[in-house]
mmJSON file of the N, C-alpha and C atoms, coordinates in Angstrom:
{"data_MODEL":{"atom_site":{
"group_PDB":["ATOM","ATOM","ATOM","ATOM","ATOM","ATOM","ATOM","ATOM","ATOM","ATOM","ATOM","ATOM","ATOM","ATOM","ATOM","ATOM","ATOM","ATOM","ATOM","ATOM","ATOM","ATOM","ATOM","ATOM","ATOM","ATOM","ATOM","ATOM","ATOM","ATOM","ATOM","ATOM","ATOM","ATOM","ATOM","ATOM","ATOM","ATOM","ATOM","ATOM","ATOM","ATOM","ATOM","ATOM","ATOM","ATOM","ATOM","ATOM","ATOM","ATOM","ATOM","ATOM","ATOM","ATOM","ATOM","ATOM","ATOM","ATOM","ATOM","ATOM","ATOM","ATOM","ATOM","ATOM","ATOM","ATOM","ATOM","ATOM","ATOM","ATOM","ATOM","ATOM","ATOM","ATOM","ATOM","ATOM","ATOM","ATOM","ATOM","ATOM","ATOM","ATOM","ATOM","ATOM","ATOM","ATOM","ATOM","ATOM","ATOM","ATOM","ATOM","ATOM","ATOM","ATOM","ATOM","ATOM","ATOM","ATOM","ATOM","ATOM","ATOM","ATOM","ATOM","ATOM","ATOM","ATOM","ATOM","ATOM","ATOM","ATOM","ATOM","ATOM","ATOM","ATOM","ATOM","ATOM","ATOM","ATOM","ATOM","ATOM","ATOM","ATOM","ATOM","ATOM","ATOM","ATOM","ATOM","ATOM","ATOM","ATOM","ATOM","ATOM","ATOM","ATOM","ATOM","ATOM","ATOM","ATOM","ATOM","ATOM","ATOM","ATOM","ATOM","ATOM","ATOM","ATOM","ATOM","ATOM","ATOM","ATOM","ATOM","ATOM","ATOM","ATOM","ATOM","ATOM","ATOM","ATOM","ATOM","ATOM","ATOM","ATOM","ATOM","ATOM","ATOM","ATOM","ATOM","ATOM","ATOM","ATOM","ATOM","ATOM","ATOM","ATOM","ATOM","ATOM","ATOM","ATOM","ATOM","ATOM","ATOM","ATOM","ATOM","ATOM","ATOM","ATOM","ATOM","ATOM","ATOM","ATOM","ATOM","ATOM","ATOM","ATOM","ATOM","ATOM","ATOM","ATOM","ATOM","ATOM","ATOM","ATOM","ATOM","ATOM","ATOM","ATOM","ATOM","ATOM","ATOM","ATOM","ATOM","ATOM","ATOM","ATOM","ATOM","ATOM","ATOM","ATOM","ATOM"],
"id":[1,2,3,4,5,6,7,8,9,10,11,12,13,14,15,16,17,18,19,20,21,22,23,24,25,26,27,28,29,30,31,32,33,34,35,36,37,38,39,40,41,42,43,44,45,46,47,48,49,50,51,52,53,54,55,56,57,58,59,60,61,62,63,64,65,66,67,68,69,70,71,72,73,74,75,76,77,78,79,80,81,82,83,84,85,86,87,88,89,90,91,92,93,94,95,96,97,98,99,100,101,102,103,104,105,106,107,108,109,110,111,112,113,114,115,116,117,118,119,120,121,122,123,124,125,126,127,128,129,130,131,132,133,134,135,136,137,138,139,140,141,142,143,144,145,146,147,148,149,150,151,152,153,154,155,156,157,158,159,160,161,162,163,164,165,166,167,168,169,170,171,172,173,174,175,176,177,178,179,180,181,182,183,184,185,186,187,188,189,190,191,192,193,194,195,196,197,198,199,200,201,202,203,204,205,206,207,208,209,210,211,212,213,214,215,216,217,218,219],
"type_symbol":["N","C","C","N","C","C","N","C","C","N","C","C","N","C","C","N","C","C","N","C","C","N","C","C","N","C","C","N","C","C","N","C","C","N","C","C","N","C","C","N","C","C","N","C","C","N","C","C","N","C","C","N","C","C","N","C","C","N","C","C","N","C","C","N","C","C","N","C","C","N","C","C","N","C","C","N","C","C","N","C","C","N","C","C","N","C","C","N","C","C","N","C","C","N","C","C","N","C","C","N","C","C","N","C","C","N","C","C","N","C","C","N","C","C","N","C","C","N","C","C","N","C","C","N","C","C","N","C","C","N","C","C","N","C","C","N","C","C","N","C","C","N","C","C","N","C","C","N","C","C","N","C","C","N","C","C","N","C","C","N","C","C","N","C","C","N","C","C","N","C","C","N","C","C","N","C","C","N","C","C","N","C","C","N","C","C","N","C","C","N","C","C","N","C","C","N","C","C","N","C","C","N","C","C","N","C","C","N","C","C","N","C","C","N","C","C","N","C","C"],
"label_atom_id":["N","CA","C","N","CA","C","N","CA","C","N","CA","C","N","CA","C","N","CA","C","N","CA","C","N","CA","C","N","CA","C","N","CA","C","N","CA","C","N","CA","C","N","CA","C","N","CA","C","N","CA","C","N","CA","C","N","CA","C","N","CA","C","N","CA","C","N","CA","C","N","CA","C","N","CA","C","N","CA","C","N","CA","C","N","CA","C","N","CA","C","N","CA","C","N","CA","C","N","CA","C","N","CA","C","N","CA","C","N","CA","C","N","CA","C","N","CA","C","N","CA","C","N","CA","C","N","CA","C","N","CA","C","N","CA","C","N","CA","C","N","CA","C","N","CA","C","N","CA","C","N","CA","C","N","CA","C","N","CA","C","N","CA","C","N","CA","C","N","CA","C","N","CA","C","N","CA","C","N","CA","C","N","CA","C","N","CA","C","N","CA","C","N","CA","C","N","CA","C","N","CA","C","N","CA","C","N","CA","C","N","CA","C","N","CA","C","N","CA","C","N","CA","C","N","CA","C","N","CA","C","N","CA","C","N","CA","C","N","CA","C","N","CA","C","N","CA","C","N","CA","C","N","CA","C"],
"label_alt_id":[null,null,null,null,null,null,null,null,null,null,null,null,null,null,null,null,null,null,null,null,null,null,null,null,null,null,null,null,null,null,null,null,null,null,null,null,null,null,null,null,null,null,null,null,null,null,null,null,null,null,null,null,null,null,null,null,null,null,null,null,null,null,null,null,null,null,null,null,null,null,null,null,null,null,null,null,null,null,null,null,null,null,null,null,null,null,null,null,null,null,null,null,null,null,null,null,null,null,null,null,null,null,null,null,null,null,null,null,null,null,null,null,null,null,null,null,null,null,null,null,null,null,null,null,null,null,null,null,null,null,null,null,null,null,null,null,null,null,null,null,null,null,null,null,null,null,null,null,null,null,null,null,null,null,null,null,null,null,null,null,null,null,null,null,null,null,null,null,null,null,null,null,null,null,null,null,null,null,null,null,null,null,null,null,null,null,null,null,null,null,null,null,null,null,null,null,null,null,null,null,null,null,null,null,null,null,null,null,null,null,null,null,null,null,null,null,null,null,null],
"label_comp_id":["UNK","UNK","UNK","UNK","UNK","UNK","UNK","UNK","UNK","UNK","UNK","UNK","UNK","UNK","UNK","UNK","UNK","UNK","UNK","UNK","UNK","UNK","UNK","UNK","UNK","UNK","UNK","UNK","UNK","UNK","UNK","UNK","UNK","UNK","UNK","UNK","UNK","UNK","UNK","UNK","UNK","UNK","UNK","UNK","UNK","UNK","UNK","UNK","UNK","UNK","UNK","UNK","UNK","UNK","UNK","UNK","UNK","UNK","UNK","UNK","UNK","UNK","UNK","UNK","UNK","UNK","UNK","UNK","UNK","UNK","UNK","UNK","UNK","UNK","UNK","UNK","UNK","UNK","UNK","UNK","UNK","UNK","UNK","UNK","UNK","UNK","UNK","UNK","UNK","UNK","UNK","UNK","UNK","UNK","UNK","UNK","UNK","UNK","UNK","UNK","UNK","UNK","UNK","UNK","UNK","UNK","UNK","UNK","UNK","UNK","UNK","UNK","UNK","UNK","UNK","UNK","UNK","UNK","UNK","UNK","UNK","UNK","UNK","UNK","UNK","UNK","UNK","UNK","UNK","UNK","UNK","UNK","UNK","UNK","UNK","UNK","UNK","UNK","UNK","UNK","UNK","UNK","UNK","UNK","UNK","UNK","UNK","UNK","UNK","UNK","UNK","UNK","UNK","UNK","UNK","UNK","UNK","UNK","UNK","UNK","UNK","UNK","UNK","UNK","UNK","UNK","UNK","UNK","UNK","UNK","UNK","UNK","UNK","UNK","UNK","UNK","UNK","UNK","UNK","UNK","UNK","UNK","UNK","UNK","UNK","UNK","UNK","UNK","UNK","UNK","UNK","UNK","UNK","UNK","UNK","UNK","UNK","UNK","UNK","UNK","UNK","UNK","UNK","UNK","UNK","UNK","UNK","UNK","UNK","UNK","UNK","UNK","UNK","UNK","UNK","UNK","UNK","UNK","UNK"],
"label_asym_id":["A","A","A","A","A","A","A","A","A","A","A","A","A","A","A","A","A","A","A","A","A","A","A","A","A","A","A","A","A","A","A","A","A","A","A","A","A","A","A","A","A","A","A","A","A","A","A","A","A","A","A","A","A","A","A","A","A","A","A","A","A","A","A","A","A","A","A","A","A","A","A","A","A","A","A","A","A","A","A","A","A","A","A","A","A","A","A","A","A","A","A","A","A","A","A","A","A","A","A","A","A","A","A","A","A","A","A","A","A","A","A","A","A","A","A","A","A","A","A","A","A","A","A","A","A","A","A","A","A","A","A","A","A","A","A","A","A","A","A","A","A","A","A","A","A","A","A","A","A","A","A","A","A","A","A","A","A","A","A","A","A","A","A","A","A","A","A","A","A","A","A","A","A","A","A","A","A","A","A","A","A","A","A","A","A","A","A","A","A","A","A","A","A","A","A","A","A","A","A","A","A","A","A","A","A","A","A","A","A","A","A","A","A","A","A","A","A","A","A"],
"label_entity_id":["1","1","1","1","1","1","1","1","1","1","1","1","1","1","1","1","1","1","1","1","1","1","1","1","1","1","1","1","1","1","1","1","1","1","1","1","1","1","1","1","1","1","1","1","1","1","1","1","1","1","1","1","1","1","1","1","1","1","1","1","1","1","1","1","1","1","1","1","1","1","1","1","1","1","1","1","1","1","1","1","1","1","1","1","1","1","1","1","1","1","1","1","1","1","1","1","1","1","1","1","1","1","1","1","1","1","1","1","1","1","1","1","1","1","1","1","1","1","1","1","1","1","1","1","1","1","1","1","1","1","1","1","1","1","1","1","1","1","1","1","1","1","1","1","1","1","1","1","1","1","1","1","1","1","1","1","1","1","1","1","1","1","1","1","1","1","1","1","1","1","1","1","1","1","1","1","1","1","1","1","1","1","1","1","1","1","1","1","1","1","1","1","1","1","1","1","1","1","1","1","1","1","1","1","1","1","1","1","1","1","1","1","1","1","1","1","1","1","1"],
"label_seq_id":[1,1,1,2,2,2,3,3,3,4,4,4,5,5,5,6,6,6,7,7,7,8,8,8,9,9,9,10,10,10,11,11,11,12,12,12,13,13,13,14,14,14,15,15,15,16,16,16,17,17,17,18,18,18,19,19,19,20,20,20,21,21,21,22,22,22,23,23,23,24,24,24,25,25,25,26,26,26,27,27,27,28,28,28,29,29,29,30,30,30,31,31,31,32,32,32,33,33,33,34,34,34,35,35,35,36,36,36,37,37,37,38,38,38,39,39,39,40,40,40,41,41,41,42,42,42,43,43,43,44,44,44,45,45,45,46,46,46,47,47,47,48,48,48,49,49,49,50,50,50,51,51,51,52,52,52,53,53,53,54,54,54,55,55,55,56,56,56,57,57,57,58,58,58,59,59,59,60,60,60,61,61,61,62,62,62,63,63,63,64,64,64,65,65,65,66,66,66,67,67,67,68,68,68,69,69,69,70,70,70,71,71,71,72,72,72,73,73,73],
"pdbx_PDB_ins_code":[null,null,null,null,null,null,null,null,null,null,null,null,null,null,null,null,null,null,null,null,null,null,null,null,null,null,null,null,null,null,null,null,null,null,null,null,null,null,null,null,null,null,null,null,null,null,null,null,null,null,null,null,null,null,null,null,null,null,null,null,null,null,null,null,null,null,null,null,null,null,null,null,null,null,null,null,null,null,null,null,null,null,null,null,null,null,null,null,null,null,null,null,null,null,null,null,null,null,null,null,null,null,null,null,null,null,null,null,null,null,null,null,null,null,null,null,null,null,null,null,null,null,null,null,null,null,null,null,null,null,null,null,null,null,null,null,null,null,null,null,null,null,null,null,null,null,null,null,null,null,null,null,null,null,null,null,null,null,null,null,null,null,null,null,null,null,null,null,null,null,null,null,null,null,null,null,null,null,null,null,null,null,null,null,null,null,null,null,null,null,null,null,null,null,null,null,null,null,null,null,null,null,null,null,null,null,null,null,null,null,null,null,null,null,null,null,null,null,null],
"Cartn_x":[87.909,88.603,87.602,87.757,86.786,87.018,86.547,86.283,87.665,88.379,89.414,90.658,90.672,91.598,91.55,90.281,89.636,90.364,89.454,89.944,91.68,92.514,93.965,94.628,93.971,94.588,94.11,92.973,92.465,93.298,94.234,94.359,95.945,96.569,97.726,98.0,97.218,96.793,96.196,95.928,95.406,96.93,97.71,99.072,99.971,100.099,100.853,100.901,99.554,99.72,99.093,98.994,98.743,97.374,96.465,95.088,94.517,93.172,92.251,90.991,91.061,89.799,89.794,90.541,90.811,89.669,89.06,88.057,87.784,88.04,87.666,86.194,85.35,84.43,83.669,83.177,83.097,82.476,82.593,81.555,80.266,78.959,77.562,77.292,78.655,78.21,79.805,79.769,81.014,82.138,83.245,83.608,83.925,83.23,83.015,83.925,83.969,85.43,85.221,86.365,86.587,86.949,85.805,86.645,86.622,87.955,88.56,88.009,87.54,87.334,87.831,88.312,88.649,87.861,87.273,86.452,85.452,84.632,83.215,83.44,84.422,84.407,85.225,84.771,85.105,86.247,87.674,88.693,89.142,89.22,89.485,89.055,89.855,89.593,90.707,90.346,91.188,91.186,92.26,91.9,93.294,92.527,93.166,94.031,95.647,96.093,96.902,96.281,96.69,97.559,98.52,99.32,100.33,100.423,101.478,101.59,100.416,100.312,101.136,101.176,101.641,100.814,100.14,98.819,99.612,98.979,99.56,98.07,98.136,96.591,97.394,96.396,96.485,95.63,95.884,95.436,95.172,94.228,93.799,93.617,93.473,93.175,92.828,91.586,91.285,90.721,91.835,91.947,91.04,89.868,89.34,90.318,90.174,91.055,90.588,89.095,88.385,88.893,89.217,89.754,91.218,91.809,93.163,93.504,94.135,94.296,94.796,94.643,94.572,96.424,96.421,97.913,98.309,99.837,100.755,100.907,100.871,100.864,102.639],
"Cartn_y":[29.067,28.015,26.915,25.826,24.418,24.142,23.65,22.976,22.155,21.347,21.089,21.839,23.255,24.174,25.151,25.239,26.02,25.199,24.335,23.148,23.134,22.728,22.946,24.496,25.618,26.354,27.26,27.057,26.957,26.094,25.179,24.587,24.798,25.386,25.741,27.06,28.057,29.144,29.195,28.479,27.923,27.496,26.862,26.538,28.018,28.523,29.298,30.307,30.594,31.901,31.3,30.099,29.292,29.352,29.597,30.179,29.167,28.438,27.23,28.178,29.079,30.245,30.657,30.572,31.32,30.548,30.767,30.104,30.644,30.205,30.286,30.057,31.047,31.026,30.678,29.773,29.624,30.409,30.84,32.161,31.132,32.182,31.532,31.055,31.527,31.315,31.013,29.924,29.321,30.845,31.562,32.043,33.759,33.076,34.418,34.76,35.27,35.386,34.88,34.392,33.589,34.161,34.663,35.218,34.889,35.632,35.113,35.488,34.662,35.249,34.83,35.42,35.267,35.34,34.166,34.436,34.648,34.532,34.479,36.052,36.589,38.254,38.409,39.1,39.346,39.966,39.574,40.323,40.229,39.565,39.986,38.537,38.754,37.589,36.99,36.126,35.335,35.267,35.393,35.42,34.752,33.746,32.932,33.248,33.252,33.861,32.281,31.924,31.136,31.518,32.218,32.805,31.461,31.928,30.688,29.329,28.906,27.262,27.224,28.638,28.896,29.291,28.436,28.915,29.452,30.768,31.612,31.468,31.801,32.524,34.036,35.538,36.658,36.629,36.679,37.021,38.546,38.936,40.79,41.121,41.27,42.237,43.425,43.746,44.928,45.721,46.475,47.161,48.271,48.743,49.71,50.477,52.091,52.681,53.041,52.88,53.295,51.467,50.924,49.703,49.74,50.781,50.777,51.17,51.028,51.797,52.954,53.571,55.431,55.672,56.612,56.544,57.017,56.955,57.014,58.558,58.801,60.439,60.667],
"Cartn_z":[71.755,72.467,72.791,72.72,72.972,74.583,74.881,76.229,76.873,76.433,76.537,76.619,75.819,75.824,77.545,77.451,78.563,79.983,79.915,81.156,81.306,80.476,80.381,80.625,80.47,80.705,82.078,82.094,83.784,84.924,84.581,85.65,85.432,84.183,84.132,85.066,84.737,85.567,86.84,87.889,89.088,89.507,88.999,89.788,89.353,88.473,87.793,89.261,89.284,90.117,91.973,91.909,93.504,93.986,92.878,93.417,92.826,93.744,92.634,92.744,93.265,93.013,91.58,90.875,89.398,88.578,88.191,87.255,85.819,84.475,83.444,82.964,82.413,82.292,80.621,80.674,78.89,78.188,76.783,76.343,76.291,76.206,75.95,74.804,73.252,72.052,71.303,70.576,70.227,69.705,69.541,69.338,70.09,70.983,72.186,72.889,74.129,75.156,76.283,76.683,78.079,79.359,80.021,81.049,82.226,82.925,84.126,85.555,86.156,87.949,88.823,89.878,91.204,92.149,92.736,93.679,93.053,92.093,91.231,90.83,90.822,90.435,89.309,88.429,86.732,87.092,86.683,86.391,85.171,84.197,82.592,81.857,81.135,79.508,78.873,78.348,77.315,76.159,75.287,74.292,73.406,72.727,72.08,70.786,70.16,69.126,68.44,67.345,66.329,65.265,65.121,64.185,63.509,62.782,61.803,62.245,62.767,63.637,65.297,65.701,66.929,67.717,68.689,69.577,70.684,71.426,72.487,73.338,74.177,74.953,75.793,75.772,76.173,77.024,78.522,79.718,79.809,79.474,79.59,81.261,82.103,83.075,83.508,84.006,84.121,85.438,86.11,87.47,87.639,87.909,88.368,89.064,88.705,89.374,90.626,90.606,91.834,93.121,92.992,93.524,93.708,93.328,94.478,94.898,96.095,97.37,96.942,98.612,98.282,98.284,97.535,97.483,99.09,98.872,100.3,100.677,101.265,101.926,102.28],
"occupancy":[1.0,1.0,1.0,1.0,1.0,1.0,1.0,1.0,1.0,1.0,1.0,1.0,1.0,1.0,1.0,1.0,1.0,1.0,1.0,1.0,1.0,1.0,1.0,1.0,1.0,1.0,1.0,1.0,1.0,1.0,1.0,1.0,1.0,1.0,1.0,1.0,1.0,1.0,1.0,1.0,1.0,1.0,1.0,1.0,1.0,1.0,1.0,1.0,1.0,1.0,1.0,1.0,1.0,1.0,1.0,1.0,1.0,1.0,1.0,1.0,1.0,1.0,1.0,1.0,1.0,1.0,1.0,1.0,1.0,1.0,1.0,1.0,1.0,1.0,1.0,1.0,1.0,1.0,1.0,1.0,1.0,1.0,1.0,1.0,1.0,1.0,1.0,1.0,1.0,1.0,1.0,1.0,1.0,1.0,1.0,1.0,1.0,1.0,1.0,1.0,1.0,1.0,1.0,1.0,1.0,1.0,1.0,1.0,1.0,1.0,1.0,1.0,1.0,1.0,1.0,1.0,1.0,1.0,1.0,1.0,1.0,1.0,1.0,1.0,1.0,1.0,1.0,1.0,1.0,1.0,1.0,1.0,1.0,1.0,1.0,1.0,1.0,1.0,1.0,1.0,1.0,1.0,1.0,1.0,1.0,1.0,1.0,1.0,1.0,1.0,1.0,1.0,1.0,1.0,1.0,1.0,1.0,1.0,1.0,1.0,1.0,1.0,1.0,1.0,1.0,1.0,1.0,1.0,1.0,1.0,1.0,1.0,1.0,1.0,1.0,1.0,1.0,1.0,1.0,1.0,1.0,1.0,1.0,1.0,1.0,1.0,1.0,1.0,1.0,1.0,1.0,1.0,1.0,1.0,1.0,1.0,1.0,1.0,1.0,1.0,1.0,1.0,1.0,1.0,1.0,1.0,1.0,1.0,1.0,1.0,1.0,1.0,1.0,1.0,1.0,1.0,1.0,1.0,1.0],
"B_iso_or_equiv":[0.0,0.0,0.0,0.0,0.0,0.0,0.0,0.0,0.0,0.0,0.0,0.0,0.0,0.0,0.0,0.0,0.0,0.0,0.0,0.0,0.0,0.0,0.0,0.0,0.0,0.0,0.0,0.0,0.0,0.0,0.0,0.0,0.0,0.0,0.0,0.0,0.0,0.0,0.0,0.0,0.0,0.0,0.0,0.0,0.0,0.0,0.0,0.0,0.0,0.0,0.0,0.0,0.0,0.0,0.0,0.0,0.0,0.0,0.0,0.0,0.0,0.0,0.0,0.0,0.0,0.0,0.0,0.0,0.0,0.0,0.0,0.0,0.0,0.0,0.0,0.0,0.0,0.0,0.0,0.0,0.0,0.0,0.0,0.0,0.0,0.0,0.0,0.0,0.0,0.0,0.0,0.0,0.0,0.0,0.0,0.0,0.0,0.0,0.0,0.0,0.0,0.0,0.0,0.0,0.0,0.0,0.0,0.0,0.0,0.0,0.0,0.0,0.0,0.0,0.0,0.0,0.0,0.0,0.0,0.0,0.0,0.0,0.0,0.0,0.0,0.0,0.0,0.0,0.0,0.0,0.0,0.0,0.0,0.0,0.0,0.0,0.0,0.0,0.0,0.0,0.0,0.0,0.0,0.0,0.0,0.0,0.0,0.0,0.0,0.0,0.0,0.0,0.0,0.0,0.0,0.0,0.0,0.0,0.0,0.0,0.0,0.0,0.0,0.0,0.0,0.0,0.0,0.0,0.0,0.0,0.0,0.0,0.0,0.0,0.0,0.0,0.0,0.0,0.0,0.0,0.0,0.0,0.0,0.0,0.0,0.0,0.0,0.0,0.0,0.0,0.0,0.0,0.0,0.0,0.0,0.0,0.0,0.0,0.0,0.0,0.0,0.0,0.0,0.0,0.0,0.0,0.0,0.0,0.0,0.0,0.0,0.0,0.0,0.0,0.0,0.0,0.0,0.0,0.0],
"pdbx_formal_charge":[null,null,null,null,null,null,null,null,null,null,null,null,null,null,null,null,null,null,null,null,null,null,null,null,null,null,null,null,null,null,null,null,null,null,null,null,null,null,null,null,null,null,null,null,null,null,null,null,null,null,null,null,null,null,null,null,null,null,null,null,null,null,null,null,null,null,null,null,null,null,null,null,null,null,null,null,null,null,null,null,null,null,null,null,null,null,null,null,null,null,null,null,null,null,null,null,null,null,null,null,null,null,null,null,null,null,null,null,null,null,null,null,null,null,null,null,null,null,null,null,null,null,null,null,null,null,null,null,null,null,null,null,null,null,null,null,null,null,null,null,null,null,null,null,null,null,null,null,null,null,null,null,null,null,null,null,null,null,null,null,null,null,null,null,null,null,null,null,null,null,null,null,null,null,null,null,null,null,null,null,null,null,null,null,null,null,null,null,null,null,null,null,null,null,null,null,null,null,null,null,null,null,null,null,null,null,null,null,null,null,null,null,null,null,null,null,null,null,null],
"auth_seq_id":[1,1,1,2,2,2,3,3,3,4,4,4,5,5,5,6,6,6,7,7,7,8,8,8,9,9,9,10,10,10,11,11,11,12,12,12,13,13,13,14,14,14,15,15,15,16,16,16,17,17,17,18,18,18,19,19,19,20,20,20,21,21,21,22,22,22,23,23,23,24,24,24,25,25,25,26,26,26,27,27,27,28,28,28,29,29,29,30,30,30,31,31,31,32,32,32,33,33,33,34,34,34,35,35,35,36,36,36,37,37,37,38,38,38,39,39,39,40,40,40,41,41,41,42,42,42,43,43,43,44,44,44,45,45,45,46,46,46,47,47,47,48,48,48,49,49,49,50,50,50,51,51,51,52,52,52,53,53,53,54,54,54,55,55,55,56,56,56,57,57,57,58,58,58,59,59,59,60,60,60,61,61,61,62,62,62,63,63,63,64,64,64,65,65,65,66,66,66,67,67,67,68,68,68,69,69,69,70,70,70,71,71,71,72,72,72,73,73,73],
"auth_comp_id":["UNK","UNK","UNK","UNK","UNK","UNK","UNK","UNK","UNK","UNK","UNK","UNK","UNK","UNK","UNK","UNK","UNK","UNK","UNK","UNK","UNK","UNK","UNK","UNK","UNK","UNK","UNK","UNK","UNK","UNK","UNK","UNK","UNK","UNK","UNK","UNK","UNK","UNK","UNK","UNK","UNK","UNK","UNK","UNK","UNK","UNK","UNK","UNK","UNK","UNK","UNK","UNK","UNK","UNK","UNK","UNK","UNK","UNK","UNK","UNK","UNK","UNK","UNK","UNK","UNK","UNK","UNK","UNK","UNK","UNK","UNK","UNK","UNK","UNK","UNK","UNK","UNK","UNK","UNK","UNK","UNK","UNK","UNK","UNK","UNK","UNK","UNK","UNK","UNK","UNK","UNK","UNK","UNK","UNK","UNK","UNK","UNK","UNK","UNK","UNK","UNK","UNK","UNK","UNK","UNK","UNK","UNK","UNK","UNK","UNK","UNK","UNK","UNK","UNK","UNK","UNK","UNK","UNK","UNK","UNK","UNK","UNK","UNK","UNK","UNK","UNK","UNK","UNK","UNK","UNK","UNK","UNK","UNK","UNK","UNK","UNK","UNK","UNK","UNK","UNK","UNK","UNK","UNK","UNK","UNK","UNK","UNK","UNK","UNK","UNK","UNK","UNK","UNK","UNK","UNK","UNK","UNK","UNK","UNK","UNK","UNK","UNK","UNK","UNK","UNK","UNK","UNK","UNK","UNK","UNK","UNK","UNK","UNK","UNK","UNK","UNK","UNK","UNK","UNK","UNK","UNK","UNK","UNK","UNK","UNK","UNK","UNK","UNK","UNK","UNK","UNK","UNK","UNK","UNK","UNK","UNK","UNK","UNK","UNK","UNK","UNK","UNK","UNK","UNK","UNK","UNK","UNK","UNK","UNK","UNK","UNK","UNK","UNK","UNK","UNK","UNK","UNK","UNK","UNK"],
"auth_asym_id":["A","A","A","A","A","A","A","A","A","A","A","A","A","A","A","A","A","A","A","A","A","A","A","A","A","A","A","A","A","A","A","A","A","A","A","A","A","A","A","A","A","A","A","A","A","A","A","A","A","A","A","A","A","A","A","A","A","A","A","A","A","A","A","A","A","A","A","A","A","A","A","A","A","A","A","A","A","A","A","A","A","A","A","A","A","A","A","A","A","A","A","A","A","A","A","A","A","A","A","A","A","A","A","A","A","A","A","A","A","A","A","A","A","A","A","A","A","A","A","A","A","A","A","A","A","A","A","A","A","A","A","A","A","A","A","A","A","A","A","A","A","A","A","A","A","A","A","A","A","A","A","A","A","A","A","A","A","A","A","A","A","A","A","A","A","A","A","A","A","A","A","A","A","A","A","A","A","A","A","A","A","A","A","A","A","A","A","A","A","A","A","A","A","A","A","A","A","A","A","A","A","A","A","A","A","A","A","A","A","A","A","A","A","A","A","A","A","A","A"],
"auth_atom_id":["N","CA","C","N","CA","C","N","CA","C","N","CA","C","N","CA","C","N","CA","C","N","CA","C","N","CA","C","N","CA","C","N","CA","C","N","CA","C","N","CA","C","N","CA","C","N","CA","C","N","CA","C","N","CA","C","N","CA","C","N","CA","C","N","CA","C","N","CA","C","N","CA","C","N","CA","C","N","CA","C","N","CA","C","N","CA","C","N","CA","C","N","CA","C","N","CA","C","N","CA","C","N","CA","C","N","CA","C","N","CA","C","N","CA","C","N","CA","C","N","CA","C","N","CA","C","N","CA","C","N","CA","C","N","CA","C","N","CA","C","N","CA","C","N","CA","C","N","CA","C","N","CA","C","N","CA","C","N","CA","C","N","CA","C","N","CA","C","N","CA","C","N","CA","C","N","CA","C","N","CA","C","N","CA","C","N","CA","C","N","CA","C","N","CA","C","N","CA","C","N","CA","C","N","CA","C","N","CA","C","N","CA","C","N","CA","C","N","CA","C","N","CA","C","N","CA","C","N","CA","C","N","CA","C","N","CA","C","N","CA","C","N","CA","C","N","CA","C","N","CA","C","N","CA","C"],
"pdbx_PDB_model_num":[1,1,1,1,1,1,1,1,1,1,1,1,1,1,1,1,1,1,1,1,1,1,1,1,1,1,1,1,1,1,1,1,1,1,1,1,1,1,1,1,1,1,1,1,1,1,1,1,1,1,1,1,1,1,1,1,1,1,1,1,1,1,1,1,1,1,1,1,1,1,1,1,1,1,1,1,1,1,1,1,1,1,1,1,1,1,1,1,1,1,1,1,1,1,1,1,1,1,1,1,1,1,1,1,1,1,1,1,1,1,1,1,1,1,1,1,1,1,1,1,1,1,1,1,1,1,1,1,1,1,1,1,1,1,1,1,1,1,1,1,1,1,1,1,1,1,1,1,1,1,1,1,1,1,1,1,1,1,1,1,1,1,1,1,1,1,1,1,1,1,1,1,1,1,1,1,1,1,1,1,1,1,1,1,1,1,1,1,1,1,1,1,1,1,1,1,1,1,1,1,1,1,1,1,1,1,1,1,1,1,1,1,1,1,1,1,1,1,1]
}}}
């Protein structure tokens, strides 16, 4: 994803979900992955799908199981 894609879908995603904490992170090397933080903390990636001249972007997420609450008794 180029710099412009990044920027546009960072700020689509910042209203989407009401948070301007959401930050897209650029890879270090052209073709790399983009990933997502809240609050400067790694919660997943992006990843860009070009199929038949139809661009999508896949928001991955990834929950530590040790990070959610203890179940209900």
């Amino acid at each position: 994803m180029n710099a412009d894609e990044i920027s546009r879908l960072q700020t689509y995603l910042r209203k989407m979900f009401g948070n301007n904490t959401l930050t897209l992170v650029p890879p270090p090397r052209k073709g790399g992955t983009v990933e997502v933080k809240l609050d400067d903390e790694f919660i997943g990636t992006v990843h860009r799908d070009d199929e038949d001249g139809d661009v999508s972007y896949a928001v991955q997420i990834a929950v530590l199981a040790e990070d959610l609450p203890a179940p209900k008794k």
